[in-house]
Residue, then its C-alpha position, 0 to 999 in steps of 0.5 A: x456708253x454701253x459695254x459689253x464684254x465677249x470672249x474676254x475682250x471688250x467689245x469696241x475697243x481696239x484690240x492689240x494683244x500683248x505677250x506681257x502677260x500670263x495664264x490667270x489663276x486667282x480671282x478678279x478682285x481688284x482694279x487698278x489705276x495707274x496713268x502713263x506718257x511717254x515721255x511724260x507728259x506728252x500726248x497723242x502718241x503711239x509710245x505706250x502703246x508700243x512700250x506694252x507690245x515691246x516695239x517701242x524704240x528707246x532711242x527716240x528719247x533719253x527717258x525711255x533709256x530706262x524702260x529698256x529691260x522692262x516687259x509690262x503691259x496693262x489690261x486696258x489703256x485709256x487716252x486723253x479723247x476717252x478711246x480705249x485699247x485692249x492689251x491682255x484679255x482679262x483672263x489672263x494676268x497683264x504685268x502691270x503692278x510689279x511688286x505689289x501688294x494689297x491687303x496682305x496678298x503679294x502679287x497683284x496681277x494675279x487678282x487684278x485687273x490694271x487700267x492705264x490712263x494716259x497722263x500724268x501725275x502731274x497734270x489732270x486727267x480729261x472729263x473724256x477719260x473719267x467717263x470712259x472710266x467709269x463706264x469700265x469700272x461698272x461693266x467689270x464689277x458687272x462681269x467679276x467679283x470686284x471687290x477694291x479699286x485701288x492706285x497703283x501707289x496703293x499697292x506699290x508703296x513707296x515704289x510708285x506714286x501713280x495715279x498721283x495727286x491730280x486724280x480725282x477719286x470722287x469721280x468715280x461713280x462706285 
């Protein structure tokens, strides 16, 4: 599939702007991978999506109790089918990685950009979601100066362990 970027948006992409997010002032270094099911490992939903637009109503399962307080978002949402959503422009920092840090610089939604793959460390991710994936990945390396891509265990330590032990990295045709 060929991409294209405009006005900091992917073009085709669902667009659905979240406020998690803020002005940017570091480079575009690095991508992060992260995946996410609400609740988890369940499909096909709208829950991410209105968890990253702070509609999601925590009420309609035990698990989400614990998301409550949260404000997070991520630049881009991959489903299991290969669509993809757009949150935050990459302009702009989406708060997806919390405290992080990566190769000694705090902070990484400052420099990074984050892609949410909907699953589960559990479970593998789709030949949909990695080609889709890829297709991103190269379109951003493309537009910024991308230096890493990396988990967001990777630069969470300890902290979170997504995108887990069923992504496959040597998918990734970087």
């Amino acid at each position: 599939m060929h991409l294209e970027i405009e006005n900091n948006l992917i073009v085709g992409a669902e667009v659905e702007l979240s406020i998690n997010s803020s002005e940017r002032c570091d480079d575009i270094e690095l991508i992060v991978i992260h995946c996410i099911s609400l609740p988890e490992g369940e499909y096909s939903n709208n829950y991410p999506k209105d968890l990253f637009l702070n509609r999601l109503d925590f009420n309609i399962d035990p698990s989400f109790h614990t998301l409550k307080d949260l404000k997070v978002s991520s630049h881009l949402l991959i489903n299991r089918d290969g669509s993809l959503i757009q949150f935050v422009p990459f302009d702009k920092c989406a708060w997806h990685a919390g405290q992080s840090s990566f190769e000694g610089r705090e902070d990484c939604n400052k420099f990074s950009i984050g892609i949410e793959l909907e699953g589960t460390v559990k479970e593998s991710f789709t030949e949909q979601q990695y080609d889709i994936l890829n297709d991103v990945i190269y379109l951003l390396k493309r537009e910024y100066p991308i230096k890493n891509i990396a988990g967001h265990s990777e630069i969470a330590a300890g902290r979170k362990n997504d995108p887990g032990p069923y992504f496959n990295w040597k998918r990734l045709d970087v």
